[in-house]
N, C-alpha and C positions, 0 to 999 in steps of 0.2 A: 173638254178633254181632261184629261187624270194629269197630274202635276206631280212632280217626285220632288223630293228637298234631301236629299244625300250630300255630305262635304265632299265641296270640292277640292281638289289637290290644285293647292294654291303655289307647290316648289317652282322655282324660276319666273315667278311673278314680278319678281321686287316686291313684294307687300310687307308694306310696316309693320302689318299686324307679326307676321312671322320671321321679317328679316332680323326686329330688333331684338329676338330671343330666342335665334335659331342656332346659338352654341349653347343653349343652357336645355334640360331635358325637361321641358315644360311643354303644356299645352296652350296655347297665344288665347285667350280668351279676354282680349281688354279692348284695344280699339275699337270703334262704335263700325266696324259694318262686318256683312254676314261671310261665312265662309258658304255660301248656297248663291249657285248659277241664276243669275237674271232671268225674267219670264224671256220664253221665247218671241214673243211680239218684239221687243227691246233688241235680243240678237240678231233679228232677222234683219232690222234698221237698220241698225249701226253695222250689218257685213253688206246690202244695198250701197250704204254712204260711198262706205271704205272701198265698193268696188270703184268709186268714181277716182281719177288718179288726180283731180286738182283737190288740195285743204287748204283753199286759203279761204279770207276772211267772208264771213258770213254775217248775216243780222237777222233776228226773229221776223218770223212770217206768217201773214193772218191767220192758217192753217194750226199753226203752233198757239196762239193768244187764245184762238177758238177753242183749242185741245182746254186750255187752261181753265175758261170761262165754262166748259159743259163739266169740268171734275167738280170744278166746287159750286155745281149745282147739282149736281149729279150725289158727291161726298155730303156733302155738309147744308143744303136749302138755301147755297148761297149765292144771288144774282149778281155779278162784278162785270166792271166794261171791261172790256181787253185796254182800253188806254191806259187801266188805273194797273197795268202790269209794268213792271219796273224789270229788266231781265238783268241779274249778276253774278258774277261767278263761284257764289258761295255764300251761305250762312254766315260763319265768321265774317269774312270779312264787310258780309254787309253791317251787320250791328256795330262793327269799329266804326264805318262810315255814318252812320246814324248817330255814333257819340260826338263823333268829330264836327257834323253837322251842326243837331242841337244841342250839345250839352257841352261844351267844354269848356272845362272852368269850372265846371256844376257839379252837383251830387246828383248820380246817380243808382236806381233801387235794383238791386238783385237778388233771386234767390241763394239761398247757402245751406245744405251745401249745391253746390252747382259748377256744372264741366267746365273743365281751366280753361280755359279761352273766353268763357264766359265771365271765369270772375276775376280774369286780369286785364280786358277790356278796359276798361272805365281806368284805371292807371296808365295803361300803356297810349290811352288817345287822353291824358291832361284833363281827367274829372278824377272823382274820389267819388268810391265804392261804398253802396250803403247796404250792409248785407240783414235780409231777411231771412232770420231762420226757417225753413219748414222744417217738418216732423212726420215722418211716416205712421206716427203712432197718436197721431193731433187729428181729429176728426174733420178741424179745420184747413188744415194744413201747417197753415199759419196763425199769426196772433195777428187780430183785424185792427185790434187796438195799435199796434206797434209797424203796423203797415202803414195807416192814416197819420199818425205823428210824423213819421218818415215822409209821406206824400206832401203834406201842410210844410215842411221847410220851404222858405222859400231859393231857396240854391237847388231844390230838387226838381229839376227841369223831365225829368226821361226816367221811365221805368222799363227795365228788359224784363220782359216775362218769358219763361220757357217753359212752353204747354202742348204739348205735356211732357214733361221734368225730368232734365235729366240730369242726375242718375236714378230716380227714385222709380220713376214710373208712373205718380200721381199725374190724374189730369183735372181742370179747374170744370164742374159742370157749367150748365148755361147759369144758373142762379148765380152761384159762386164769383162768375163772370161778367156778370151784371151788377153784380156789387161791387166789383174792383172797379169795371167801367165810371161808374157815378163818380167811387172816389177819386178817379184819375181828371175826371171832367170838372169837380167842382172845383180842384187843387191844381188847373191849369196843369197836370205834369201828362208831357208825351207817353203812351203805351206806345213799347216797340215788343211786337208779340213772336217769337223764335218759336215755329212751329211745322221742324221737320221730319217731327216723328209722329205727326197729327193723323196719317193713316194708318200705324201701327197700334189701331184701340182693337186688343185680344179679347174683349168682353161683347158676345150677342148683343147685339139692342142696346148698346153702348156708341153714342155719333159727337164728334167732334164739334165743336163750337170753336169757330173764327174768333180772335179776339176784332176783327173790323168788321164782322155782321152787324156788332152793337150798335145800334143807333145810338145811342151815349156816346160813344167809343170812334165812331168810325171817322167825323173829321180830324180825329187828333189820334191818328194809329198808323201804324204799320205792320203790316203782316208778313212775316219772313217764312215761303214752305220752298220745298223740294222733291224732287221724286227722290234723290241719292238714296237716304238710306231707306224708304220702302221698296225701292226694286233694287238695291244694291248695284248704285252705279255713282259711286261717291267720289272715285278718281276721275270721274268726267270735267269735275268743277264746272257747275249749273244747278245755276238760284232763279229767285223770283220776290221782289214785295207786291203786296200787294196795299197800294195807297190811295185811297179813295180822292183824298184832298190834293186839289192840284197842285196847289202854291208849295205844299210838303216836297212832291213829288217833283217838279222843275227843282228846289231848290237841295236838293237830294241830289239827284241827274248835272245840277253843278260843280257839288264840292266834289263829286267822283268823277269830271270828266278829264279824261288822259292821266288819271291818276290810276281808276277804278278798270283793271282789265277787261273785256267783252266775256261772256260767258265763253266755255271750249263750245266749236259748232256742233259736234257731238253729243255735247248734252244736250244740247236744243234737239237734234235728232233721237235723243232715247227719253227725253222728257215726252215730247209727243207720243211717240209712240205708249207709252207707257203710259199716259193718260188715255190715249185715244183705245187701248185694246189689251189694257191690262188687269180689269178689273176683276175677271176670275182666277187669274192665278191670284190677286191678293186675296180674295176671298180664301184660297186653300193654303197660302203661306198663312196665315194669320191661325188658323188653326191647327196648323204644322207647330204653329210658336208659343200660342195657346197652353198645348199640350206640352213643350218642351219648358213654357216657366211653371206649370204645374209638376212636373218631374223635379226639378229643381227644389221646387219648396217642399214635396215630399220629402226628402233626403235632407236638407236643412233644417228642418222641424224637427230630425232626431237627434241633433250632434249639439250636444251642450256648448251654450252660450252665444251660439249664431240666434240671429233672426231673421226671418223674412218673409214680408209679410204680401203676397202676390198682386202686384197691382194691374192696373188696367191697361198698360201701355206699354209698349219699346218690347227691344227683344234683349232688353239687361236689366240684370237682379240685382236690386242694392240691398248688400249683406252685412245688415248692422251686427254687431256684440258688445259682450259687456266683457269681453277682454282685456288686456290692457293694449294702451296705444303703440298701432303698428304688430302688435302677436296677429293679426288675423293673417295678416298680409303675408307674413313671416309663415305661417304655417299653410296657405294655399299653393305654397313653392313649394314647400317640403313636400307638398304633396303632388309636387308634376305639374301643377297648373298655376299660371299666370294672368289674373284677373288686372283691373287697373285697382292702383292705391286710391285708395279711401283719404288720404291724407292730400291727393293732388285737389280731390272736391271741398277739403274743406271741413272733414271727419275721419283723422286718421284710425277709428278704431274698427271702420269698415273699409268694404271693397266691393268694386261694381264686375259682375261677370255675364260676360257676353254670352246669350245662351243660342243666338242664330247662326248654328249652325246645323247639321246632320245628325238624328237620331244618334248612332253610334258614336261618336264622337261625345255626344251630351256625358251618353249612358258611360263611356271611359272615365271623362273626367272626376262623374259623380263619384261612381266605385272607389276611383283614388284617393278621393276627398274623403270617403263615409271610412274607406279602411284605416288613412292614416291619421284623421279622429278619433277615430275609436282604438286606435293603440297608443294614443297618448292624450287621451282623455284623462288624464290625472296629473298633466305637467305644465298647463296652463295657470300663468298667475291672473286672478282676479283681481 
């Protein structure tokens, strides 16, 4: 069946994305989920549920683990027990749980720049933060050299890896992957792999690599995915690790019991579903988004001093320049639109712009952006 992606009017939502700059005359393009209606597999669920009148507590059901176990053989060639499913109520706050677990007191490895919650983690659960540069413009991403010195401390218990990356977009291939795996294995340090935007890869013939396929990798990993932001149901709060090693996995399930909320039973209902009968609208969102980061870097490529360079993943642009710090950010206002700071990830001279949402809506923002570049195209300091 044909699938539409038009903005949705999100007025009287409560949505953060719009509440927190809905006195200012901008366009909300920052927070990470879509302004575009969930597949209808997802609504039909969650209005089913909602017809029932009790919400009380619920608990994952073979049904649901099974959904789990055919995506990511289905997504990714990847065989998983439904035991080694750990159910939580979020990304964030699982990787706090995972510092809190193994690492605390330790160093810990992250990408930089990389989304705030990620890189105030490691501080806010009593480790220290060891930040690995990437570079959009690094073939490697990173420097392998400056990763392996960092992994060889011996304080450096836990790597948070976020693949594919955000803000950038980059995603690590299998190789690439397989390399980090080795060195995470020979250096005793935990991979914990944040991979919620793992079925947002816009590129044909482009497939996702689990960081716990690796056989290197897989008894000393964790894999954090979600449906949230590929069917945009991110206010559900409903997660997943997936943890091969059991001893990880009890002692995980420990440090978060009666501490670590149950996931909402609704997302356990729209994760199902969205697993179990969602896979051709994601086929036709993905090239819905496709097309809209390509629109994006058309118009980006003309306006002096931007860069951006189309990556393979998310449905957000990371908008480097050679600016000066903080002018970009200052000038995407000026121009109506409200991106996130560049300075919250850890590179104030850029900013990350949500581009998931509705053709027309894209094509406004651009307009505003390319006009009021181009009229003040001569009052940027370098």
């Amino acid at each position: 069946m044909p699938f539409t992606f038009d903005t949705i009017d999100r007025s009287d939502t409560h949505a953060i994305k719009h509440e927190l700059y809905r006195s200012q005359p901008v366009l909300p393009m920052w927070v990470a989920d879509m302004d575009l209606a969930s597949p209808p597999c997802v609504i039909d669920a969650l209005q089913s549920r909602a017809a029932h009148p009790v919400y009380g507590y619920s608990h994952p059901w073979p049904g649901l683990n099974q959904a789990v176990v055919n995506w990511c053989q289905r997504q990714y060639d990847w065989a998983i027990d439904p035991s080694w499913i750990v159910w939580l109520p979020g990304v964030v706050p699982s990787f706090n749980l995972v510092i809190d677990t193994f690492a605390r007191g330790g160093r810990v490895l992250v990408q930089e720049p990389n989304y705030p919650p990620l890189r105030k983690a490691a501080e806010l659960r009593g480790a220290t933060a060891v930040k690995l540069p990437v570079s959009t413009r690094s073939p490697a991403g990173w420097d392998w050299t400056a990763l392996e010195q960092a992994l060889a401390d011996p304080d450096c218990h836990l790597m948070i890896l976020c693949n594919p990356m955000n803000p950038q977009g980059l995603m690590l291939d299998q190789h690439a992957l397989q390399r980090l795996a080795e060195l995470c294995r020979e250096h005793q340090v935990m991979l914990c792999s944040d991979e919620i935007h793992c079925d947002l890869i816009l590129e044909p013939g482009v497939r996702h690599c689990p960081a716990g396929s690796l056989p290197d990798i897989a008894d000393q990993s964790i894999t954090l995915m979600a449906a949230s932001k590929t069917f945009n149901v991110a206010g559900l709060g409903c997660s997943f690790a997936i943890i091969p090693n059991g001893d990880l996995r009890r002692k995980l399930e420990g440090e978060g019991q009666d501490l670590m909320p149950h996931p909402n039973f609704m997302g356990l209902v729209a994760t199902e579903a969205a697993f179990s009968e969602g896979h051709d609208w994601l086929l036709a969102l993905r090239a819905h988004l496709k097309a809209n980061r390509d629109r994006v870097a058309s118009v980006i490529g003309e306006l002096d001093g931007l860069n951006y360079a189309p990556a393979p993943a998310t449905f957000l642009a990371w908008i480097e320049s050679d600016l000066a710090p903080g002018e970009a950010m200052t000038r995407f206002k000026e121009a109506g639109i409200m991106p996130s700071d560049g300075n919250d990830f850890g590179d104030p001279r850029s900013v990350r712009l949500n581009f998931g949402t509705g053709r027309d809506t894209l094509d406004l923002a651009l307009d505003r952006l390319d006009t009021h570049w181009r009229q003040n195209r001569h009052s940027s300091s370098r």
